[in-house]
C-alpha positions in Angstrom: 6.0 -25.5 -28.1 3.2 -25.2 -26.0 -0.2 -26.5 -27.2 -2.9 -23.9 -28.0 -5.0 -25.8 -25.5 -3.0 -25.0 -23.0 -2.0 -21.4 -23.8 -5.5 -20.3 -23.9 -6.5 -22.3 -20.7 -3.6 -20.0 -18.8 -4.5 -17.0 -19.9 -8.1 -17.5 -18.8 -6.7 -18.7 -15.5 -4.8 -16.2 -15.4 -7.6 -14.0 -16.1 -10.0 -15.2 -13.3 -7.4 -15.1 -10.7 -6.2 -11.6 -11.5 -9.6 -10.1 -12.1 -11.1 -11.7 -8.6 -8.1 -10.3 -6.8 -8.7 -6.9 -8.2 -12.8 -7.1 -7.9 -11.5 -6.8 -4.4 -9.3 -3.9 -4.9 -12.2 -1.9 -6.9 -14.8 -2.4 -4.1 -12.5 -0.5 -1.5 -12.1 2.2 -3.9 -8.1 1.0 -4.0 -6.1 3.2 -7.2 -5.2 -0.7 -8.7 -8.4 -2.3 -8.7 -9.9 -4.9 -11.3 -8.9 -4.1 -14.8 -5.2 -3.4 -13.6 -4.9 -6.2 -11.1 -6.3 -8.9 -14.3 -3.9 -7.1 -16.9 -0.7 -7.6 -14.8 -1.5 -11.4 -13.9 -2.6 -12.0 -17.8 1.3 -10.1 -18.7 3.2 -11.8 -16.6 1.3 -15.4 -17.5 2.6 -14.1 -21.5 5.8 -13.5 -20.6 6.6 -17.0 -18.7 5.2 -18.6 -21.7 7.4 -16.3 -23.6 10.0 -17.2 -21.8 9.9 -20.9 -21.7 9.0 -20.9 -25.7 12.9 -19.2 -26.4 14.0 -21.7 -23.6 12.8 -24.7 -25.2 13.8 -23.4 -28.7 17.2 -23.4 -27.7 17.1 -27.0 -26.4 15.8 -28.2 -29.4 18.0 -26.0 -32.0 21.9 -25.7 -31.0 21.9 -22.7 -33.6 19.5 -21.0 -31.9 21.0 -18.6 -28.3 19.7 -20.5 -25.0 17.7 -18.3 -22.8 18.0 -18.5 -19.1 13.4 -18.5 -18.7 14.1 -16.8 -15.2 15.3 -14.1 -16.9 12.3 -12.0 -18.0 10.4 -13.6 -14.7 13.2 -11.1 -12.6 12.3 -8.6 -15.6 8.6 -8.9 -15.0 9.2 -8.4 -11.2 10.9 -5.3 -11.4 8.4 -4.1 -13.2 5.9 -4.8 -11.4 7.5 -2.7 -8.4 7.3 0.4 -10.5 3.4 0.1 -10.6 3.8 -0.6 -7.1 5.5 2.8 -6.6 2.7 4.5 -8.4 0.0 3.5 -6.1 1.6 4.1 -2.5 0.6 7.8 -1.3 2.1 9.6 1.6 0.3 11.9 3.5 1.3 13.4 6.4 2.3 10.6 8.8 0.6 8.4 6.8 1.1 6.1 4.2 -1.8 4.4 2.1 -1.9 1.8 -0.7 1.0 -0.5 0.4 -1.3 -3.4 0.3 -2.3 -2.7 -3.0 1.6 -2.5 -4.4 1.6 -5.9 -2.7 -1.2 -7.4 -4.3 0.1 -6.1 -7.5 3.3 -8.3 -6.5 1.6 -11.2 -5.3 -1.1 -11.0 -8.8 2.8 -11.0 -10.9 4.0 -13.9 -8.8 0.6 -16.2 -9.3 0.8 -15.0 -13.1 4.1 -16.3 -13.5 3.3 -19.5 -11.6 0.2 -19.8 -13.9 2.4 -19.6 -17.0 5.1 -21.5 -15.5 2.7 -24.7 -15.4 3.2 -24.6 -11.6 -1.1 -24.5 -11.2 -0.8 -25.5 -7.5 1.3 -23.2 -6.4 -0.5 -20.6 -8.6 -3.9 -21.2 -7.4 -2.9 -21.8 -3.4 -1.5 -18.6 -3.6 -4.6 -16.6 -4.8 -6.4 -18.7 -2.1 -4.1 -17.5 0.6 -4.4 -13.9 -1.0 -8.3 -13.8 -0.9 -8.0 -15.1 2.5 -5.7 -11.9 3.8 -7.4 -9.6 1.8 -10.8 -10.7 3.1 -10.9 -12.8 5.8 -8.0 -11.3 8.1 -9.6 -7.9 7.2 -12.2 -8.4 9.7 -9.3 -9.5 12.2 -7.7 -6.7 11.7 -10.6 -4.4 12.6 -10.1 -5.7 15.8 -6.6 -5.6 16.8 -6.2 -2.6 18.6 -3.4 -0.1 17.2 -1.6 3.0 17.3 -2.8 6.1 15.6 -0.7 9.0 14.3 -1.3 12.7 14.1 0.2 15.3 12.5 -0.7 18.7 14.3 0.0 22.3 13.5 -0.8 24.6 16.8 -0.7 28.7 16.1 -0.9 31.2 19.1 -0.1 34.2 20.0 3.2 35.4 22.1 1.7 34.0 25.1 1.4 31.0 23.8 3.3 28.4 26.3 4.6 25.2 25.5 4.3 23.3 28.5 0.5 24.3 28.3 0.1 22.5 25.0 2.2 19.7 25.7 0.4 18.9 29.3 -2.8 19.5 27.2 -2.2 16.5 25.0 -0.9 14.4 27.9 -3.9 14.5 29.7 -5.9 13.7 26.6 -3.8 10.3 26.2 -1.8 11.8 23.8 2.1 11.1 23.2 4.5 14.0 21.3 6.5 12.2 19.2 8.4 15.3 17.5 8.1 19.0 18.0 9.2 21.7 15.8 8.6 25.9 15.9 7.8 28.6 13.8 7.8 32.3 14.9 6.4 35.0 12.9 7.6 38.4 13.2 6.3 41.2 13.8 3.2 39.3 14.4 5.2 37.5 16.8 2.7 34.4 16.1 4.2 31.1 17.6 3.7 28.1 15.2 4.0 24.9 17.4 4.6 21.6 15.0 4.1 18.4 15.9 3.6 14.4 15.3 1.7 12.7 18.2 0.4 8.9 18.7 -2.2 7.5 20.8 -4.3 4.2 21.1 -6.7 3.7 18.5 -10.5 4.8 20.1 -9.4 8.2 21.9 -11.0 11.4 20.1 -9.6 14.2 18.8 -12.7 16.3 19.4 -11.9 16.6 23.5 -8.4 18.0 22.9 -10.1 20.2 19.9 -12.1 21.7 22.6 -9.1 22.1 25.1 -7.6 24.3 22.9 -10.6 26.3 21.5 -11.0 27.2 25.4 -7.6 29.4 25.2 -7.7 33.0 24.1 -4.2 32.4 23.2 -5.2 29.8 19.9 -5.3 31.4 16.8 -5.6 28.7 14.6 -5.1 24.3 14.8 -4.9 22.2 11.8 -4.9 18.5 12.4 -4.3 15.9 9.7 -3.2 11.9 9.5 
């Protein structure tokens, strides 16, 4: 069994590494942010001492069933990927929180290390954690990168395409996908459309382009 000492000491381990990783989830207003981040490292540090309690039972009493302790670690995991699930959003072109459902894997994987005994390995990976979460943040800032948006164009019949498309050309714009709407008897034409550019040119020019045409009736323009 394991001493009380050491229970207790794992759990507040546990603890301090979960709840620093998700102090830094709350301050960027992420969905999973202190209390959730501290509560799954605190679980899955029970559940590896669960684990290896039943394991080393069934060393010690041939009556009793042995229990594989990786077991409920794969159990923990999977989880873990459901509350994952729950905090990536789709918008658009966009997707947010996926480094969020990867801190919520990477706060299981140090809990289980925690309650596993394996300290080092625990602790060195909170350290490189903090590190991409805060350091490489401010790298990131400055890697320059694509931007996606998604664009809905409505005109009226004389509304042409090549117009629209040499329009966001010019503006340093790329059309990644294109798709129509008509509406009759208005005979509106709805033009539908993904496009990416380098990270740093506006929107606002190609918003002016547009408003310039008697043609544009209405331009919704979202990420």
């Amino acid at each position: 069994m394991i001493p009380t000492y050491e229970m207790f000491f794992k759990l507040l381990l546990g603890t301090l590494l979960g709840g620093i990783i998700g102090f830094e989830r709350q301050t960027h207003g992420r969905p999973a942010g202190f209390r959730t981040q501290l509560l799954v490292c605190v679980a899955c540090v029970l559940i590896m001492m669960i684990s290896e309690s039943y394991y080393v039972q069934g060393l010690n009493n041939p009556l009793l069933t042995r229990i594989d302790p990786t077991r409920l670690a794969a159990g923990a995991m999977t989880g873990v990927g459901f509350l994952g699930a729950g905090v990536i959003l789709k918008t658009g072109v966009s997707i947010q929180g996926l480094t969020t459902a990867a801190c919520i894997w990477i706060v299981s994987a140090i809990g289980l290390a925690i309650g596993a005994g394996q300290y080092a390995a625990g602790i060195f990976g909170f350290v490189i954690t903090v590190f991409s979460l805060w350091v490489l943040r401010i790298f990131e800032k400055q890697i320059p990168r694509m931007i996606y948006k998604y664009v809905e164009l409505v005109t009226d019949e004389t509304g042409e395409e090549g117009v629209i498309t040499s329009l966001f050309s010019k503006r340093g714009f790329e059309i990644i996908k294109m798709d129509y709407k008509i509406s009759f008897p208005k005979k509106e034409k709805s033009y539908i459309f993904t496009v990416s550019a380098r990270d740093g040119i506006e929107m606002g020019d190609v918003i002016k382009d547009i408003s310039a045409f008697p043609w544009a009736k209405k331009l919704e323009i979202s990420s």
